[in-house]
C-alpha positions in Angstrom: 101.9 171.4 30.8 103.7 172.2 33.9 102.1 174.8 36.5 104.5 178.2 36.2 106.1 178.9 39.7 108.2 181.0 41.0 110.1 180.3 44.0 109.2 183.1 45.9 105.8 181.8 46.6 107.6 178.1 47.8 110.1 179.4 50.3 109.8 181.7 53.5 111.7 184.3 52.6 109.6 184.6 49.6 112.8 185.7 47.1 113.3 183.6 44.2 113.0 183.5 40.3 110.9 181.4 37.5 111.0 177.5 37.8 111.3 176.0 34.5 109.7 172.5 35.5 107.5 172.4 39.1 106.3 168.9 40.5 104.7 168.5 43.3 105.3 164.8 44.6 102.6 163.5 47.4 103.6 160.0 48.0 107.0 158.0 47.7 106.2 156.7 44.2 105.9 159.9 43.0 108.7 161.2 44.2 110.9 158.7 43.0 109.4 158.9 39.5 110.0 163.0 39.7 113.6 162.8 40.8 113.8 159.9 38.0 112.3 161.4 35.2 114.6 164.8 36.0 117.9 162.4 36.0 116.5 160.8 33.0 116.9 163.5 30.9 120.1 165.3 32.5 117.8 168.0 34.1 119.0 169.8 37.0 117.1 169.1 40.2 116.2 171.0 43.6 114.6 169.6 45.9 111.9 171.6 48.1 110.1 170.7 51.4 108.4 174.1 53.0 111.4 176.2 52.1 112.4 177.8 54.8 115.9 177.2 54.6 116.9 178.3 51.2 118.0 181.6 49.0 117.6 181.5 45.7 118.6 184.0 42.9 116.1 186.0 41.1 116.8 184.4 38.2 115.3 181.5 39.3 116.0 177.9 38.5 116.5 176.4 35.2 115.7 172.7 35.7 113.1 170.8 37.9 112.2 171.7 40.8 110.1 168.8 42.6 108.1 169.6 45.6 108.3 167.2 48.5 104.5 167.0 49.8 104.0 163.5 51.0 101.8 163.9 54.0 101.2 161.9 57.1 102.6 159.5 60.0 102.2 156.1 61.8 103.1 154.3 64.5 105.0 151.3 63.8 105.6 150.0 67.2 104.8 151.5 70.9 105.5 149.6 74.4 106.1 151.1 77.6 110.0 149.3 77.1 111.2 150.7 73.4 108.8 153.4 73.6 106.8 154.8 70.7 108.4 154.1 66.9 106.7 157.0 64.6 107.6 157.3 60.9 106.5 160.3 59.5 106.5 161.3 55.6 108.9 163.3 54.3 106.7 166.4 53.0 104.5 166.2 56.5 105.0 169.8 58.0 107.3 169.8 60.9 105.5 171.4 63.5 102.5 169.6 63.4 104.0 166.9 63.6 105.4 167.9 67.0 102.4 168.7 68.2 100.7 165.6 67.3 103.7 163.9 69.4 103.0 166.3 72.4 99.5 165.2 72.0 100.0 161.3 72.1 102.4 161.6 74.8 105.2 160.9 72.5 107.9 162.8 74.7 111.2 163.8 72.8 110.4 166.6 70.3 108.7 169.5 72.2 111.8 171.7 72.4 111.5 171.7 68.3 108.2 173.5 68.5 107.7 176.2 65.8 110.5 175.9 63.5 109.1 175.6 60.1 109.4 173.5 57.6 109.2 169.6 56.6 109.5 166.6 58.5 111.9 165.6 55.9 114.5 168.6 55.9 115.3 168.2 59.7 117.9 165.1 59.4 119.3 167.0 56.4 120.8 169.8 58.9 120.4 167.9 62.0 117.8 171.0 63.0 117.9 172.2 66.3 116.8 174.6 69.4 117.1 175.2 72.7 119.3 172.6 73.5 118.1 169.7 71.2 118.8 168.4 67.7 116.7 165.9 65.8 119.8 163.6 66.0 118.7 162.8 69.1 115.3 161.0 68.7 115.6 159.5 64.6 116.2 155.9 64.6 116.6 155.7 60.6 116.0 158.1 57.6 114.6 156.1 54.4 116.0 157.9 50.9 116.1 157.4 47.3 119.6 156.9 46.6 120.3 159.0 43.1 123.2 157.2 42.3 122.1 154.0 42.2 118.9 154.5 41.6 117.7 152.6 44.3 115.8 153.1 48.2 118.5 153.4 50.7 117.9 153.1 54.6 119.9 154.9 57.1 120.5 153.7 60.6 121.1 157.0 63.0 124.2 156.2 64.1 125.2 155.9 59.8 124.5 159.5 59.4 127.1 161.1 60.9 125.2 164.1 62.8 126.7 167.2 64.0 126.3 170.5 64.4 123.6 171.6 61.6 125.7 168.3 59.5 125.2 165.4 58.4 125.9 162.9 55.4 122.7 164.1 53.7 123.9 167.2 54.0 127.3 166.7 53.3 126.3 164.7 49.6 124.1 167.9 48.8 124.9 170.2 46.3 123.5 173.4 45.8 120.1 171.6 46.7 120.2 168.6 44.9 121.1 165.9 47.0 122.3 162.6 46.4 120.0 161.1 49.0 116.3 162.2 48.5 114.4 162.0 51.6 111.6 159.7 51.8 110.7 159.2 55.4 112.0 159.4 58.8 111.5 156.9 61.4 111.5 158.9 65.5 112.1 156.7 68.5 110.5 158.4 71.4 109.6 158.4 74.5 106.0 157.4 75.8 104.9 159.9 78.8 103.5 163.5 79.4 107.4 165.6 80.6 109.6 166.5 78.1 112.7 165.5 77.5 115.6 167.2 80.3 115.7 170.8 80.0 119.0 172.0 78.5 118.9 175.8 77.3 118.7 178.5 80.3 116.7 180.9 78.6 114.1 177.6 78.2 114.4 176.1 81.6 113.5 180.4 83.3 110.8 180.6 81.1 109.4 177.5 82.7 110.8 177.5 86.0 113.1 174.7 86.2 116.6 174.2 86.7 119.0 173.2 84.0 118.4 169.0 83.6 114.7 169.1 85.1 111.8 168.1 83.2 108.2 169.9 83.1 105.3 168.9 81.4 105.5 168.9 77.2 102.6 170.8 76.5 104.2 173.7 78.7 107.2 173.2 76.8 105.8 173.0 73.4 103.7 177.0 74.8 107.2 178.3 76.3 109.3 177.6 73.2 106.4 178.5 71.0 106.3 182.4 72.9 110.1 182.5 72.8 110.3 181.8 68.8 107.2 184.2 68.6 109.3 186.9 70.6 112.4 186.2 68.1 110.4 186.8 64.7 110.9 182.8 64.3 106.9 181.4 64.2 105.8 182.5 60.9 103.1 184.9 60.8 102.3 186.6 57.6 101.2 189.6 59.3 105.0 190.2 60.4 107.5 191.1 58.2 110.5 189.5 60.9 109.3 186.0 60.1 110.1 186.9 56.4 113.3 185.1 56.6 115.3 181.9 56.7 115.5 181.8 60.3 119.1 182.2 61.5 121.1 183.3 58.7 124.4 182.0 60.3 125.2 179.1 62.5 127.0 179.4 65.6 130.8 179.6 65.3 132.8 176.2 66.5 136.6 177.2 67.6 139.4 176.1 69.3 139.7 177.3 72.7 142.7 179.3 71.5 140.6 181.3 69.2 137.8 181.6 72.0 140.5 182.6 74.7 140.6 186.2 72.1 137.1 187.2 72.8 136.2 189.7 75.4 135.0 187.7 78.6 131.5 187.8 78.7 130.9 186.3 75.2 129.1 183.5 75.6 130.4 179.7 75.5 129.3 176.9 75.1 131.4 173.2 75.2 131.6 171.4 72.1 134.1 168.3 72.7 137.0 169.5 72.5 136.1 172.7 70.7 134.2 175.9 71.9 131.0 176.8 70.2 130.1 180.5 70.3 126.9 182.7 70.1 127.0 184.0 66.4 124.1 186.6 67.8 126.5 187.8 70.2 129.4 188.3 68.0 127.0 190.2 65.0 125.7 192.5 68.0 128.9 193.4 69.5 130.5 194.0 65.8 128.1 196.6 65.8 125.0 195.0 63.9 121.7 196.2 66.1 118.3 194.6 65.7 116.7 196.0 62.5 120.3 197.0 60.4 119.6 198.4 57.2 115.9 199.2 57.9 117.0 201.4 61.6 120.5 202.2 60.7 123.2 202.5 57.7 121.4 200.9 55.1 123.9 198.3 52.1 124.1 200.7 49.0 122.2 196.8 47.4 119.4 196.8 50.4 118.4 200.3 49.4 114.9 201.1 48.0 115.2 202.7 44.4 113.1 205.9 46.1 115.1 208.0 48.8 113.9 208.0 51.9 111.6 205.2 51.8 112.6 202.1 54.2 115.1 199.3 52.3 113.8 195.9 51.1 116.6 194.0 53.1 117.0 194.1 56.7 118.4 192.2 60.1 115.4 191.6 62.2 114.1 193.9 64.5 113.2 191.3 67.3 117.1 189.0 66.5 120.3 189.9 64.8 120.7 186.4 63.4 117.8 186.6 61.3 118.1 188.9 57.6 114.6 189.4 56.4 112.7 190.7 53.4 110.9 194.0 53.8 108.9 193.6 50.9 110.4 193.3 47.5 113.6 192.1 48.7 115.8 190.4 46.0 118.4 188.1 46.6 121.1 190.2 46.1 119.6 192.4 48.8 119.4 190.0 51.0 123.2 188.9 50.3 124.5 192.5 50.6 122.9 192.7 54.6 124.4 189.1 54.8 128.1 190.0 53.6 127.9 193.6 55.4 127.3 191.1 59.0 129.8 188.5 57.8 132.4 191.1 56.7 132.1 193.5 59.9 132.2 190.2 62.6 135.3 189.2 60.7 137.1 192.2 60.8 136.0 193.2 64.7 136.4 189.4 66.0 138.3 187.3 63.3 136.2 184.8 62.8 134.2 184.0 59.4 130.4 183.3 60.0 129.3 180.7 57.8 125.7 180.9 56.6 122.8 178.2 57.2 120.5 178.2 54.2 121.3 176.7 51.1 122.4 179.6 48.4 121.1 178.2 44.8 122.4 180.5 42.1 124.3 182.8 44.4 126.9 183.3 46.9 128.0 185.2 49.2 
């Protein structure tokens, strides 16, 4: 008989109905068989690493839901030429394995410190921070191929990365992907400095100018403080890491379209495109830190009992973050998320387009 779940104890915003069938999968052959067995028998399927980047209804989900908790990682090359080759299983949790990396001397990932999750997820939406993607350092992504039923190796350069995109992402609907990540496959760096420092915030914090290196274990602490400062290291003693991390991703524009923004919002080159600061842009449409638990409150985000604080709320330590209370439901979640999206569009004319995956809702 399958262990009742519901997906509000599997994801980090901890909203989320019944599961009618839960798997947990710890090694490749079981997920494959999992994923099989579901498209045996028509079921539908989500797949789940550490959830961190999903909204699901309160409905929950009527089909399988098969955890991703393979665990581990190993070195399958390492010269002072090519550097170290690391594959790491797909259920392996993220930030321990950039710490281990830190620790070996593997330099390449520190900037990536504290963002929860799986190792898997992060070639799905090309994850990123200050400055770096995971696009960067993968050398290959191996997947079970749905289709045609078969294991399917990805080269980097085959999975067209970009901005929080790629092909795993792009052949992924409403969480069930085509591709099923098994493992990914880092090409790194052997030595104790980080990669080049890109993100200004990042490089003060530390001390360096923009391009310099400084050691990856001062990296890894910096980063860790900043995300800590941000409500972005999850701690269950604080309700501003009950979230999906940022809600929306950072607006990509022509330079037309930037050109109508008042000058000092902030810009960033994107080929030939502009990429702005979707923080900014919420902020200066009005949205302060902590909307809807400090200030007018979504009729949706409001507690049933007047007075008491709503279930729903931006972040009090970062506007791009929407967070649950306590008790949140997904609607009052969505209702903070279309009151943001709704208010930058009509202040700034641009549509914000939101990061996590929605399963049984929308915005």
């Amino acid at each position: 008989m399958n262990e009742q779940k519901f997906l509000s104890s599997l994801t980090t915003l901890h909203v989320g109905g019944p599961v009618k069938n839960y798997v947990a999968a710890t090694n490749e052959a079981e997920i494959i068989e999992a994923v099989t067995a579901a498209d045996r028998t028509g079921e539908r399927l989500l797949i789940l690493g550490g959830g961190s980047n999903l909204l699901i209804s309160d409905e929950g989900f009527d089909g399988t839901v098969v955890k991703i908790a393979s665990q581990g990682y190993a070195v399958d090359s390492q010269d002072s030429c090519g550097g170290a080759s690391v594959v790491v299983q797909a259920g392996h949790d993220w930030d321990d394995f950039v710490h281990q990396s830190v620790l070996h001397a593997w330099s390449g990932l520190e900037a990536l410190s504290g963002i929860p999750g799986s190792a898997g997820a992060t070639p799905v939406q090309n994850v990123g921070a200050y400055g770096c993607d995971v696009s960067q350092t993968i050398a290959a992504v191996r997947t079970w191929d749905r289709e045609k039923t078969a294991v399917h190796t990805f080269t980097s350069s085959e999975l067209q990365f970009g901005y929080r995109e790629s092909l795993l992402k792009a052949t992924t609907v409403n969480g069930s992907p085509r591709y099923v990540v098994l493992n990914v496959e880092f090409q790194l760096l052997l030595g104790r400095m980080s990669a080049p420092i890109k993100y200004g915030e990042l490089a003060r914090t530390l001390g360096v100018e923009i391009g310099q290196r400084a050691n990856s274990l001062d990296v890894r602490r910096a980063v860790l403080a900043l995300r800590a400062s941000k409500g972005m290291v999850l701690d269950p003693a604080d309700r501003d890491t009950f979230s999906t991390g940022s809600f929306f991703t950072n607006p990509i524009v022509s330079a037309e379209v930037a050109a109508t923004l008042p000058a000092d919002a902030p810009r960033y080159p994107a080929g030939d495109l502009v990429k702005l600061s979707a923080a900014w842009l919420i902020e200066h449409a009005g949205f302060a830190k902590g909307y809807g638990l400090l200030g007018e409150v979504p009729a949706a985000g409001q507690s049933d009992d007047a007075g008491t604080p709503p279930r729903a709320s931006l972040s009090t330590k970062h506007t791009l973050a929407i967070t649950n209370r306590g008790g949140a439901r997904a609607e009052d979640i969505l209702a903070v998320a279309r009151e943001v999206r709704d208010g930058v569009e009509r202040k700034f004319g641009i549509t914000l387009v939101p990061e996590p995956v929605l399963v049984g809702c929308s915005l």
